[in-house]
KOLMAR-541186 format. One record per residue: z, x, y of N, C-alpha, C, O in turn. Coordinates in steps of 0.05 Angstrom, whole numbers. Each point is the difference from the previous one (the first is absolute). Layout:
BEGIN
> n_Z n_X n_Y ca_Z ca_X ca_Y c_Z c_X c_Y o_Z o_X o_Y
> Z X Y Z X Y Z X Y Z X Y $
...
//
This chain:
BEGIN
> n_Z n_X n_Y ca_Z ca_X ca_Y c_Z c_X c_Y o_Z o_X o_Y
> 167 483 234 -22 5 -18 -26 -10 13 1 -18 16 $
> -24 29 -24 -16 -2 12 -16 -12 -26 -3 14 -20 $
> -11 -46 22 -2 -21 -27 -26 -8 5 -4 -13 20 $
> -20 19 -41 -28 -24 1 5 -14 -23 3 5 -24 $
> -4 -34 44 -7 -27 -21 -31 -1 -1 -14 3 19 $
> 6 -9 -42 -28 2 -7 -1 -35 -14 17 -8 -15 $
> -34 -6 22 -8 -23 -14 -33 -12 9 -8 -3 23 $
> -7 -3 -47 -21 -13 8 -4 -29 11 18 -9 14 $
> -36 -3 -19 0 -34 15 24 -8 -12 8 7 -22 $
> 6 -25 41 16 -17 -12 14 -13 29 14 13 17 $
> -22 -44 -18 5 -19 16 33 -16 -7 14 -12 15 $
> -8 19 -48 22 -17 -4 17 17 -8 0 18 17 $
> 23 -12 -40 17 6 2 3 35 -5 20 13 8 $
> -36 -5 -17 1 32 6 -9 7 20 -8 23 -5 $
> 2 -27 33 -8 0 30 34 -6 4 17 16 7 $
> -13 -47 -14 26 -7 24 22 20 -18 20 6 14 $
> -19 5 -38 23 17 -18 8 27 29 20 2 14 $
> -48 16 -13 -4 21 18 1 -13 36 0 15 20 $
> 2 -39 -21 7 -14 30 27 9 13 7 10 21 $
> 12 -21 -60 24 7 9 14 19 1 19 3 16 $
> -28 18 -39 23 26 -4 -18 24 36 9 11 20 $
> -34 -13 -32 -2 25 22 8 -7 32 2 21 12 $
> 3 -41 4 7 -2 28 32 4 -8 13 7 19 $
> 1 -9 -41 34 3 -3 0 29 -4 21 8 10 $
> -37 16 -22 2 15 -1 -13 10 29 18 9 14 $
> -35 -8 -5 -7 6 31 34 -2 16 9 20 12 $
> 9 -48 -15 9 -5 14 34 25 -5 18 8 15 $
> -22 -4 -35 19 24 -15 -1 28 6 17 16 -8 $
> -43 -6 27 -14 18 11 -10 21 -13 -4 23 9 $
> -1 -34 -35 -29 7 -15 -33 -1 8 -11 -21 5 $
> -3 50 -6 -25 -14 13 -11 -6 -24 5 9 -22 $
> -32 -36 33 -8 -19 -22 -25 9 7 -3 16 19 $
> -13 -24 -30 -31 -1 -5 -12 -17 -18 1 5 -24 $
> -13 -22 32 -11 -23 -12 -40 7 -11 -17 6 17 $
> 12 -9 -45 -20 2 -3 -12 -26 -5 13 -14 -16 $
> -34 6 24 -13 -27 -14 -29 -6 9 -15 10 17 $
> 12 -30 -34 -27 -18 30 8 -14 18 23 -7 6 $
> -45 2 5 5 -11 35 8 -32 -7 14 -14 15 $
> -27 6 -38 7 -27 -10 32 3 -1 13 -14 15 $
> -3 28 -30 28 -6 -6 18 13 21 25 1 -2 $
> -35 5 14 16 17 24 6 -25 19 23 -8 6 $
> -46 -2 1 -3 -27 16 14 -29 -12 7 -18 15 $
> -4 18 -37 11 -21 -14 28 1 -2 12 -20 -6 $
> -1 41 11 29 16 -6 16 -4 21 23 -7 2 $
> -46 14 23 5 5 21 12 26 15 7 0 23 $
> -4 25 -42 9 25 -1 5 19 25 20 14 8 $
> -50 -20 3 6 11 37 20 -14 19 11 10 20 $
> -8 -37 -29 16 -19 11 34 11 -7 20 -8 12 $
> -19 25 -30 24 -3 -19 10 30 15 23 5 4 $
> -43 13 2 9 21 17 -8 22 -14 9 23 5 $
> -34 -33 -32 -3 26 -18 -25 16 10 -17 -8 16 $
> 16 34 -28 -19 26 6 -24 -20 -19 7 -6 -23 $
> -27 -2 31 -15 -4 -34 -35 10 1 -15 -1 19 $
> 13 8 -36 -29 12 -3 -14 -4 -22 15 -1 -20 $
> -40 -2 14 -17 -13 -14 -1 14 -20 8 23 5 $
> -14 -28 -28 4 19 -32 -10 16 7 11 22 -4 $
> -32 -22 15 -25 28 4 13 20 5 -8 22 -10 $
> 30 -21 24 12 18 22 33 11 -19 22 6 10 $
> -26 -6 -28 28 4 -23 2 28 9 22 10 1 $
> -47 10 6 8 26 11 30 11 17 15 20 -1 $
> -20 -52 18 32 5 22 20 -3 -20 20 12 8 $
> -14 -23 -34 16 4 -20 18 22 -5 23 -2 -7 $
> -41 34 10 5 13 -17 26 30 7 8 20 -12 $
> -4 -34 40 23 2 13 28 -9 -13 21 12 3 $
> -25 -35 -17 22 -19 -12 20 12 -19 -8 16 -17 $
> 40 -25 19 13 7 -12 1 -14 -31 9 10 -20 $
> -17 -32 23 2 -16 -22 -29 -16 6 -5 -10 21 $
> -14 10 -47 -18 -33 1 7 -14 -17 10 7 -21 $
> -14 -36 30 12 -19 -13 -27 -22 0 -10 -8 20 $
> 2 3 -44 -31 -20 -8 15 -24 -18 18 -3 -17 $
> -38 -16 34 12 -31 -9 -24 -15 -14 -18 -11 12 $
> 22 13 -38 -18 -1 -20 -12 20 -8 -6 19 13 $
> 2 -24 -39 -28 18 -18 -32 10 16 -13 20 -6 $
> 10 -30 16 -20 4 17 1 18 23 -13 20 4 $
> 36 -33 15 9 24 19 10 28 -10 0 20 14 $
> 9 -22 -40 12 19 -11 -27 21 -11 0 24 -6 $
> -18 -42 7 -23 27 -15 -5 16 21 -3 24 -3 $
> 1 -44 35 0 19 22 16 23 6 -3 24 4 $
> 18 -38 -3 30 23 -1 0 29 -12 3 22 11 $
> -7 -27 -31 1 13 -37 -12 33 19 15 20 2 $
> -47 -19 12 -13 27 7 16 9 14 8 24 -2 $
> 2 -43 25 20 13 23 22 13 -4 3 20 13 $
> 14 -27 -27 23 5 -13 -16 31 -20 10 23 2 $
> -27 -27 -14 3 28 -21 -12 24 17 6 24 -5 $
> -26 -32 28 -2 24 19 22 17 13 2 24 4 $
> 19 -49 2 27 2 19 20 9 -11 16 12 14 $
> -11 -16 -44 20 2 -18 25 -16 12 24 5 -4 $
> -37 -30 22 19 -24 4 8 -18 -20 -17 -6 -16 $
> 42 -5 15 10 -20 -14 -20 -19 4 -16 1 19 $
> 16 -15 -33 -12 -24 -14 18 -28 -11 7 -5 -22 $
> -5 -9 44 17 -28 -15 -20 -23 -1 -10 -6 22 $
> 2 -7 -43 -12 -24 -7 9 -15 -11 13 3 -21 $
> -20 -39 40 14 -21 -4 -20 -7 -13 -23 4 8 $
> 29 -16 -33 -17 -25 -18 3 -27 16 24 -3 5 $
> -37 -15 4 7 -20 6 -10 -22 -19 10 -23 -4 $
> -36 36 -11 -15 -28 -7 -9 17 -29 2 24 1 $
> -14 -36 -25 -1 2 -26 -37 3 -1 -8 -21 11 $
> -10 34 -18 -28 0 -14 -2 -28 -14 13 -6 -20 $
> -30 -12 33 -2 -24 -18 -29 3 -14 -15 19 4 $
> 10 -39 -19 -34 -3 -10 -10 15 -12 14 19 -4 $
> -35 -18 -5 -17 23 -18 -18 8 22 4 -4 24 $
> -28 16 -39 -27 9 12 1 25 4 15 14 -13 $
> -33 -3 31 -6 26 12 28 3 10 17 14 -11 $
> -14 -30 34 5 1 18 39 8 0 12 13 16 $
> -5 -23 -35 30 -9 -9 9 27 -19 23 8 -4 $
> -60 7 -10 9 20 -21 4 22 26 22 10 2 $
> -42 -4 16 11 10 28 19 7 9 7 24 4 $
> 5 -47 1 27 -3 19 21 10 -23 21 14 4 $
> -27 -20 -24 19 14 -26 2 26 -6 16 11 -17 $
> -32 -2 30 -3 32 -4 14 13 17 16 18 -5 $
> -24 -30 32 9 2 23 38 2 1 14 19 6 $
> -6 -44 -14 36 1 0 2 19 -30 24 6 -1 $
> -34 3 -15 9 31 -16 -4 25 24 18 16 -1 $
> -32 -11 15 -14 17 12 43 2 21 20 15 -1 $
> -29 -41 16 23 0 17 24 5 -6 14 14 14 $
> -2 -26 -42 18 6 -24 14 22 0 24 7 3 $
> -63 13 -12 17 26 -1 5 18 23 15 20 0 $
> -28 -29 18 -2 19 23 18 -3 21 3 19 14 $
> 14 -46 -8 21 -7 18 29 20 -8 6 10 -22 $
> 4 -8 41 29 15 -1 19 -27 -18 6 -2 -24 $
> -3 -9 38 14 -25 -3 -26 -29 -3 -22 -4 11 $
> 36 -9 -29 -16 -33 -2 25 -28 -2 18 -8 -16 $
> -31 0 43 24 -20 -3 -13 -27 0 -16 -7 17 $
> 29 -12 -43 -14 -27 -4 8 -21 11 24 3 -7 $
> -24 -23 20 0 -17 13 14 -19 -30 17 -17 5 $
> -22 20 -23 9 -25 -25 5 24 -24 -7 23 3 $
> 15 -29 -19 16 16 -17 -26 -2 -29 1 14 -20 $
> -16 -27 25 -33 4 -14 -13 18 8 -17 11 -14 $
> 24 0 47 -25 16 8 13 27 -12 -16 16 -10 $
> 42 -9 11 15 23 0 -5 2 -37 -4 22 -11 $
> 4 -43 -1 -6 13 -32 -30 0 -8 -9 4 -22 $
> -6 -10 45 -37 9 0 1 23 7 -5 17 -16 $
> 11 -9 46 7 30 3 11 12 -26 -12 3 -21 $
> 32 2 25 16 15 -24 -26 8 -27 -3 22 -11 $
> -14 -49 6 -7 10 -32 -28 18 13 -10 19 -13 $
> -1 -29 40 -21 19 7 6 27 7 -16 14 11 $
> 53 -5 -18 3 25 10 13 7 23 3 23 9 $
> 3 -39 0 15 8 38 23 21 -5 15 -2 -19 $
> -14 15 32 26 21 -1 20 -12 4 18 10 -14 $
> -9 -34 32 21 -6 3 -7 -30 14 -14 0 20 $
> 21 -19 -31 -1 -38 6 26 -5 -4 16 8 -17 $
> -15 -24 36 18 -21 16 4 -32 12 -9 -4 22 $
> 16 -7 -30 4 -30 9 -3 4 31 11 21 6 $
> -22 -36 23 5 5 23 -4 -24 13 -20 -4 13 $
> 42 -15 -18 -6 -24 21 -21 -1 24 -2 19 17 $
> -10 -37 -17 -14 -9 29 15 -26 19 -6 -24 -2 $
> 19 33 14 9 -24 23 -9 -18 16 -16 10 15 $
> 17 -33 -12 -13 -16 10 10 -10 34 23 -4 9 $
> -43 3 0 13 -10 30 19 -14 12 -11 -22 -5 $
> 30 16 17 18 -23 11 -5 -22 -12 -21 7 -9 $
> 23 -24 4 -1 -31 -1 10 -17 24 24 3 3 $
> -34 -19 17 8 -1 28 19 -33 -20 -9 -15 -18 $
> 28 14 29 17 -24 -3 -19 -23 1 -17 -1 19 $
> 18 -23 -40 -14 -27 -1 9 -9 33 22 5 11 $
> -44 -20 2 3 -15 23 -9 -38 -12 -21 -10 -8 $
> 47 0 11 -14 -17 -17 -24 -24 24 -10 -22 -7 $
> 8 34 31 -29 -5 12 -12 8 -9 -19 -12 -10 $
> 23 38 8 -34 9 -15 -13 -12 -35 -22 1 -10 $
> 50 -11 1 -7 -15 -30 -9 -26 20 -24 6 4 $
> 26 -26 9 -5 -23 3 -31 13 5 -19 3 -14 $
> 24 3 44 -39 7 19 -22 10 -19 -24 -4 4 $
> 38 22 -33 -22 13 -14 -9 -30 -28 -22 -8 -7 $
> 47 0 1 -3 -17 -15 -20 -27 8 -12 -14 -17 $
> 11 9 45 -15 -20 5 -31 10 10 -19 -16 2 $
> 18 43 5 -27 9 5 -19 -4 -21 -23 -8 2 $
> 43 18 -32 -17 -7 -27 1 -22 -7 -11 -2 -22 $
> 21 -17 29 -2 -32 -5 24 -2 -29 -5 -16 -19 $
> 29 33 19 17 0 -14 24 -25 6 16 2 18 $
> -17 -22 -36 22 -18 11 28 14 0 0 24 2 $
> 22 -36 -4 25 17 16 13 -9 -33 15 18 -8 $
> -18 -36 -6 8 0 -34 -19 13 -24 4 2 -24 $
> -29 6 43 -29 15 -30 12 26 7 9 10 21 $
> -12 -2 -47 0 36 -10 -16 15 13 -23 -9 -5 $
> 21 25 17 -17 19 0 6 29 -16 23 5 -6 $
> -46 13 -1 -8 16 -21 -6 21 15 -25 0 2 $
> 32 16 7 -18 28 19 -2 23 -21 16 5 -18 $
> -39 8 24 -4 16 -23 -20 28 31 -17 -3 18 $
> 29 20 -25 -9 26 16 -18 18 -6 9 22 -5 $
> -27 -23 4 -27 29 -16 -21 3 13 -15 -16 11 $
> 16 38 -15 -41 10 7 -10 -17 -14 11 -5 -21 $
> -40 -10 28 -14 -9 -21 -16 8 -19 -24 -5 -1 $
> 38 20 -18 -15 21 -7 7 -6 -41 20 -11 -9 $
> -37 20 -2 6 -6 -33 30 4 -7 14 -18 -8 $
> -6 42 10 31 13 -17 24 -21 14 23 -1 -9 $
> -33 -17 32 25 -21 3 -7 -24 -10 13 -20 6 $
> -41 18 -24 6 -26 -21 0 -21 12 3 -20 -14 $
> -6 16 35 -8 -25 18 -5 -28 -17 14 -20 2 $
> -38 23 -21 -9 -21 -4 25 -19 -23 0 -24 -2 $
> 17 40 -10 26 -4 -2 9 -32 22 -3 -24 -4 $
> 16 38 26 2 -24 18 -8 -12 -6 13 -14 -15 $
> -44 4 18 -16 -23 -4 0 -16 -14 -3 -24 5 $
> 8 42 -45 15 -17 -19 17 -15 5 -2 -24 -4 $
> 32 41 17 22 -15 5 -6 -29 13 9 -22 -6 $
> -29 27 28 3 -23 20 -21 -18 -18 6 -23 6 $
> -27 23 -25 -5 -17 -10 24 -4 -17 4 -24 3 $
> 12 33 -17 13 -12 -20 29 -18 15 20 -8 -11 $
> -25 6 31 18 -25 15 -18 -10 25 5 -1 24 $
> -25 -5 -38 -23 -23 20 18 -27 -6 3 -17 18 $
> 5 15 -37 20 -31 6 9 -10 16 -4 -24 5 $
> 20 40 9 16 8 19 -12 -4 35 -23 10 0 $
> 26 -16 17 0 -6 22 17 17 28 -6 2 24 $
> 35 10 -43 14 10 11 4 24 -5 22 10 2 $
> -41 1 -10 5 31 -1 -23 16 10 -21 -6 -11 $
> 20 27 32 -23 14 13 -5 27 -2 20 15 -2 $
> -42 -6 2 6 28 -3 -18 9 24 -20 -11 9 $
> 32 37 1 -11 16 22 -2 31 -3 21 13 -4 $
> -50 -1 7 6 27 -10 -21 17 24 -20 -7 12 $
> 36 33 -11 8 17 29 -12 24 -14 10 12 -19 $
> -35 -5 34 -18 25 -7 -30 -1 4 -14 -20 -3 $
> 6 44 11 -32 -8 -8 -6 20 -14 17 17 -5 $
> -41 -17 -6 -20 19 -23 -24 -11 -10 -7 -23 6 $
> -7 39 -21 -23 -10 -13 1 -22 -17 -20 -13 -6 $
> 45 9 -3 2 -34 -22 -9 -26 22 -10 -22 -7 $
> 13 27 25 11 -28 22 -29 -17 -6 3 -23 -5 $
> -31 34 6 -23 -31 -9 7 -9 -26 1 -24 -5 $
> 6 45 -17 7 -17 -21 35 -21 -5 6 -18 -17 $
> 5 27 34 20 -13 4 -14 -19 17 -10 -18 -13 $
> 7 17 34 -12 -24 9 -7 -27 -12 11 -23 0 $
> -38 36 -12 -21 -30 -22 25 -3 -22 9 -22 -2 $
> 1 40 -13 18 -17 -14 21 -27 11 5 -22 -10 $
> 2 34 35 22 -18 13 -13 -21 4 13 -19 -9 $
> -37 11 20 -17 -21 8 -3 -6 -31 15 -16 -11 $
> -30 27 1 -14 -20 -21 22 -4 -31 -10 -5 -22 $
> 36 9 26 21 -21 -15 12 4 17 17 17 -4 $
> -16 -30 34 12 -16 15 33 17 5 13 -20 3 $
> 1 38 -1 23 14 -9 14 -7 32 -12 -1 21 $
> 34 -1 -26 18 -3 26 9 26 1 24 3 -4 $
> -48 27 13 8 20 15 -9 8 17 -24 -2 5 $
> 37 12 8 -6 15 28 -1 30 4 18 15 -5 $
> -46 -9 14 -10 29 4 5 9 24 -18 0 17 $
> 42 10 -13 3 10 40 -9 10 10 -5 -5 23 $
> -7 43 -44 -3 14 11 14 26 14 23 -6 -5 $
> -22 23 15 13 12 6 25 -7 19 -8 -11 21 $
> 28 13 -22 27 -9 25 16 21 1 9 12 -20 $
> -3 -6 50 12 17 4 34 -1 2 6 -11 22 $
> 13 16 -35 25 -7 -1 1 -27 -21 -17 -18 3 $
> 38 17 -24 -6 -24 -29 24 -8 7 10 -15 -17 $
> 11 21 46 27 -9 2 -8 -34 -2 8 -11 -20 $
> -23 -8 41 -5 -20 -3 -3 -20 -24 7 -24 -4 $
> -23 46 -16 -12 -11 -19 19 -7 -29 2 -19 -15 $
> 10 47 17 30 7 -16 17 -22 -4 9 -9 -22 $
> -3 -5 56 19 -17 9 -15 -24 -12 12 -13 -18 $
> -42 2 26 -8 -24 -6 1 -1 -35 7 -21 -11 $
> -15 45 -7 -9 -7 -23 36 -6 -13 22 4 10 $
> -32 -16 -43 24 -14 -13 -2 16 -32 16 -6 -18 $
> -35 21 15 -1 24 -22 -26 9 7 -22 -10 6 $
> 33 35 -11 -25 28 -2 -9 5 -32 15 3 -19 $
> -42 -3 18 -15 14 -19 -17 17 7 -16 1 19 $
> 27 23 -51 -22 16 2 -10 -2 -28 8 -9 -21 $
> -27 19 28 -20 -7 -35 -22 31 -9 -23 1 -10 $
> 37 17 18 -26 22 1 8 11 -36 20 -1 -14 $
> -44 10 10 -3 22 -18 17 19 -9 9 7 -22 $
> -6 2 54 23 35 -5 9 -9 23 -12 -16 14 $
> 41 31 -9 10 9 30 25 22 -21 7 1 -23 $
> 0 12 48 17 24 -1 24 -9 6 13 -8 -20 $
> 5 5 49 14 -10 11 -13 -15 20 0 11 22 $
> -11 -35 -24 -14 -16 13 20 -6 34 24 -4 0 $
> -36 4 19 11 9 27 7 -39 2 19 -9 13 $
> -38 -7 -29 -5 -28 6 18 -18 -8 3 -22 10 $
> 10 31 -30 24 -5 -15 25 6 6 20 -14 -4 $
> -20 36 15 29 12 10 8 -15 31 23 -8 6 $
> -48 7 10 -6 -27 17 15 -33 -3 16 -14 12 $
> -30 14 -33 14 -28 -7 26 -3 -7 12 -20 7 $
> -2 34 -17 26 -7 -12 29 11 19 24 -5 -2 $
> -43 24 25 8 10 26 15 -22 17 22 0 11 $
> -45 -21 -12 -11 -23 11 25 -27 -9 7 -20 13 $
> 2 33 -41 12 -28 -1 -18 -22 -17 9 -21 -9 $
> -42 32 3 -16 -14 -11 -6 -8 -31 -15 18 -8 $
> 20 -35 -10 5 -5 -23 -31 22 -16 -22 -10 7 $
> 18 38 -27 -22 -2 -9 -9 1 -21 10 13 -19 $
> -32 -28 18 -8 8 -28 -34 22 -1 -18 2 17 $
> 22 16 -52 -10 17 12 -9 0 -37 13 -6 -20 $
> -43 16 26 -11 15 -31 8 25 -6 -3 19 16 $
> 20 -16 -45 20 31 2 -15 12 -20 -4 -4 -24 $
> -10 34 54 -9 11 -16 11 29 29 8 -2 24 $
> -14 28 -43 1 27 26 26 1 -1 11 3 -22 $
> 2 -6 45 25 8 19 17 -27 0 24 0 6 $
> -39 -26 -13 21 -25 20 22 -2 -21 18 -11 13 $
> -11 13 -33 14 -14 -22 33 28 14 22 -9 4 $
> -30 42 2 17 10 2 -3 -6 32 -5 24 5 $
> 4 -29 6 4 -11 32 13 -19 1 20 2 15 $
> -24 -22 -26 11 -27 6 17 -11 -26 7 -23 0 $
> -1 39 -20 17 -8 -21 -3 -29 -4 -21 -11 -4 $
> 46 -2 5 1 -30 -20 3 -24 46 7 -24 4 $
> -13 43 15 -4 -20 29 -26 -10 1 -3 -15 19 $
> -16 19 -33 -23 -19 -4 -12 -13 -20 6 4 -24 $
> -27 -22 34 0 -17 -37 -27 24 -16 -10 13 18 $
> 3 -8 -36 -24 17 -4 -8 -18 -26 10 -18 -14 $
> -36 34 19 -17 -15 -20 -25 8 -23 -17 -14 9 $
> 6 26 -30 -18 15 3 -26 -5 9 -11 -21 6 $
> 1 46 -6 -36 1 9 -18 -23 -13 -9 -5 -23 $
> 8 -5 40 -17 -33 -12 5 -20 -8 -15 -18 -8 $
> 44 18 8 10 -26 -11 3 -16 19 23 -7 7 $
> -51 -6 11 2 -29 19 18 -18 -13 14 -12 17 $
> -8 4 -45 11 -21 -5 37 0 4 17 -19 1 $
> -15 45 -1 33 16 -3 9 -2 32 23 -3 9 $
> -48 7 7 6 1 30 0 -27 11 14 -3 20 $
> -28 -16 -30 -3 -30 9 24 -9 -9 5 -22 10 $
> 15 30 -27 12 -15 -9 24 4 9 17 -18 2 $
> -13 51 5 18 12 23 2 -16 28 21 -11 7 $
> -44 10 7 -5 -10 22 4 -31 4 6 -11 21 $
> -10 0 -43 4 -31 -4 40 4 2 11 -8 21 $
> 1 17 -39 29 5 3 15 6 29 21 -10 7 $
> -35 28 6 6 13 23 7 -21 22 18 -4 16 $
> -50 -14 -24 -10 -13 18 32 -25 17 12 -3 21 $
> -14 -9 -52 11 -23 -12 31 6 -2 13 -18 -10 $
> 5 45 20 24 5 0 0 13 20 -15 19 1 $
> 30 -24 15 11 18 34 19 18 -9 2 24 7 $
> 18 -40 -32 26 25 1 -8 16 -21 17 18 -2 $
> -35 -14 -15 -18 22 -13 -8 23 23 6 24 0 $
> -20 -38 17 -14 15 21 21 19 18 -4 24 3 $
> 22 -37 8 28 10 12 11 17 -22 6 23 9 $
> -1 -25 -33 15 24 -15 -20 20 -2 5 24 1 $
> -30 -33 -3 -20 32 -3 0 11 29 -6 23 5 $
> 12 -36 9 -2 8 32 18 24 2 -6 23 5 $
> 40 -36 -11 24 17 0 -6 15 -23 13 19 4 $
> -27 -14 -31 -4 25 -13 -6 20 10 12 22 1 $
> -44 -32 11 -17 20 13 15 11 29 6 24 0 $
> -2 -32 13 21 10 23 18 22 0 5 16 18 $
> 8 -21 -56 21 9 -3 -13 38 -16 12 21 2 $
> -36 -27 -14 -20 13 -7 -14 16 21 -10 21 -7 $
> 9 -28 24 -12 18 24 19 21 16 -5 22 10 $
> 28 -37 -12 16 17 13 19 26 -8 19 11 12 $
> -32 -6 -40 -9 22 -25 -17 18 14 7 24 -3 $
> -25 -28 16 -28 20 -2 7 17 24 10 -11 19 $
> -12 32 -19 -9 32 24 -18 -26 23 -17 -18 -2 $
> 33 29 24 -16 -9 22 -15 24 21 6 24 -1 $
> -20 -33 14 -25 23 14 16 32 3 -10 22 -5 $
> 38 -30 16 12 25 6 1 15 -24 -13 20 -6 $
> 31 -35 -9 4 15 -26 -17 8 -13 6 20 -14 $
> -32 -32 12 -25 20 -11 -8 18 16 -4 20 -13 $
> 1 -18 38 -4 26 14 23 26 -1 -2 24 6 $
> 22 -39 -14 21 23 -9 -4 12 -25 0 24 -4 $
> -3 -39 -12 -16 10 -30 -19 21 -1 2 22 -11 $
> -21 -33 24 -30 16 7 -2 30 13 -17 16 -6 $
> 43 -11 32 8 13 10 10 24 -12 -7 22 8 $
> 30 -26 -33 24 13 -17 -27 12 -13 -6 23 4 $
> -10 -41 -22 -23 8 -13 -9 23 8 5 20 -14 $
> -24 -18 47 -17 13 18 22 32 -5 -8 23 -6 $
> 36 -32 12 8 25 7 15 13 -31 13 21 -2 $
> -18 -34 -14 8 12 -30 -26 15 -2 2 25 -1 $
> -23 -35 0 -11 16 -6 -5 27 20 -4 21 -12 $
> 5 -20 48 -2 21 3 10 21 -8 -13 21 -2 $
> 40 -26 -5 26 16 -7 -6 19 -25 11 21 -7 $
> -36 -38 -5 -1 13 -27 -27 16 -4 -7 12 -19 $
> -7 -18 48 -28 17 -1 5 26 16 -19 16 2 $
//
C-alpha cells in the first residue's frame, strides 16, 4: 500500500505514536510518506528512521496515496480536501480532546465535527474520544490503542548515579512526574502536592519537560521553597524510571497517556488524576485521584511513601496490567487490517 501519515507540530506523544507504526510499516514494504513540520520531523527524528517526509505545504505528493491517515483533528482538516479531491480513504486518529472555552476552543470544535463527518474511519485513542466522534457524526469510530516505546530494563547504576545527581538520598522518595509544561498537565497540581508534605525532608520531586509554564513554575518553587526539580528536557527517562520511587501525573485530560503506560512498564508505583483514558488504561494498577483533590493525593503519596510493600504490590499490579496492552507490532497490525479493509471496500 502506498500510506500518507499526516500530523501537525508535535514534539511528544503524537510525533513519537507516528515514530513507531510508520518505519514498521516501511519495514513491511509498504511505501510511507510522512507529512509534517520540520519541527516535528526533527524532533521525531523521521529522516533518521528511513522515512520519505515532506512539509504540509507539499500534501500535493499525497494524492498518489492509497490510504491517508491524519493524527489529530487538526491534521485531519488537512487531510479532509485531499482525500475529497482523490476520493481517498480517510483514517483519523483522535489523540487529544478540545479543552477550554473562547474563540479559539469554539474553533477547534467545529473543526473535529467538520473531521467527524468527513473521515472514512475515526479512531480514538480513549474510549471518550470515540463517543465525541460518534455524537459529532463519524461514519464509523473505534477504540485504537497507542503503544508506547520499549521500556529499557532498570540499571540499578543508573538509579544510584541519577539519584545522587539530584541530591536524592538512597532511603528519600523520589516523585517523577513527565509533561510539557504546558496548562492541560496541571502542573501547578505538583506543587500543591509538594507543599502539602513540606514536613517532610524525605520526599523529592523532579519534573521532566519544558514549555511556557516553566517561569511560573519556577518563582513558585523558589518563593514556597518546594523540594522540586525542573530538568527540562531529557533524552531517554530509562535512568530516571529506574531512579524515581512513584510517578505522577496530574493533567486535566489525557487519552491513553504514553507517561503512564511508561511507568507501570517500568515497574514504577503511579499515581494519577482520573480523568480521559487513565481509569480504562490502568484499571485498579494505579492509585487515582480526582481533578483537584491535592489533599486525596498528599495523602496517597504520604501512604506510598511510608509502605514499600504497598509500593511493590502496585508495582506487580501494574506490570501485570501492562502486559494486557497491544504492543508497537500489534498496533501496526491493527492499523494495517484497517488500511486494507477499507481498500477492499472502495
Amino acid at each position: 500500500m502506498r500510506i500518507a501519515q499526516v500530523l501537525t507540530a508535535s514534539v511528544g506523544g503524537i510525533g513519537r505514536h507516528v515514530a513507531s507504526i510508520a518505519p514498521r510499516m516501511l519495514a513491511r514494504g509498504h511505501e510511507v510518506r510522512v507529512f509534517c513540520p520540520a519541527v516535528t520531523a526533527e524532533a521525531q527524528g523521521f529522516v533518521d528512521l528511513g522515512l520519505e517526509v515532506y512539509p504540509l505545504a507539499r500534501l500535493d505528493r499525497a494524492l498518489g496515496a492509497d490510504v491517508l491517515h491524519a493524527h489529530g483533528y487538526k491534521a485531519g482538516g488537512l487531510a479532509l480536501a485531499v482525500a475529497a479531491v482523490t476520493r481517498t480513504p480517510l483514517v483519523v486518529t483522535w489523540h487529544n480532546a478540545v479543552l477550554g472555552t473562547g474563540r479559539s476552543a469554539a474553533a477547534a470544535r467545529l473543526l473535529q465535527r467538520l473531521v467527524a463527518r468527513g473521515a472514512t474511519v475515526t479512531l480514538g485513542a480513549s474510549s471518550d474520544l470515540v463517543a465525541k466522534a460518534e455524537r459529532l457524526g463519524a461514519r464509523s469510530a473505534r477504540l485504537a490503542p497507542v503503544a508506547p516505546p520499549p521500556v529499557p530494563a532498570a540499571d540499578p547504576r543508573d538509579r544510584a548515579a541519577t539519584r545522587a545527581e539530584l541530591g536524592v538520598g538512597p532511603d528519600d522518595t523520589l516523585v517523577l512526574t513527565v509533561a510539557r509544561l504546558a496548562p492541560q498537565k496541571n502542573l501547578g497540581l505538583v506543587l500543591d502536592i509538594a507543599a502539602g508534605v513540606r514536613d517532610r525532608n524525605d520526599l523529592w520531586f523532579a519534573i521532566v519537560g519544558e514549555g511556557p509554564e516553566r517561569p511560573a513554575l519556577e518563582r513558585r518553587i523558589a518563593e514556597d521553597e518546594l523540594a522540586v526539580r525542573l530538568l527540562g528536557h531529557r533524552d531517554g527517562l530509562g535512568p530516571l524510571l529506574a531512579a524515581a520511587d512513584v510517578a505522577l501525573l496530574t493533567s486535566t485530560w489525557e487519552a491513553r497517556a504514553l507517561v503512564a503506560q511508561e511507568a507501570l512498564l517500568a515497574g514504577l508505583p503511579l499515581i494519577s488524576t482520573r480523568v480521559g483514558g487513565i481509569e480504562e488504561l490502568v484499571g485498579d494498577a494505579a492509585v487515582l485521584v480526582d481533578l483537584g483533590d491535592a489533599a486525596g493525593a498528599v495523602h496517597q503519596l504520604r501512604r506510598l511513601a511510608d509502605d514499600p510493600a504497598a509500593r511493590a504490590r502496585l508495582r506487580d499490579t501494574g506490570l501485570r496490567r501492562a502486559a494486557t496492552w497491544p504492543g508497537e507490532d500489534a498496533v501496526v497490525d491493527d492499523l494495517l487490517a484497517a488500511y486494507a479493509a477499507l481498500l477492499a471496500r472502495s
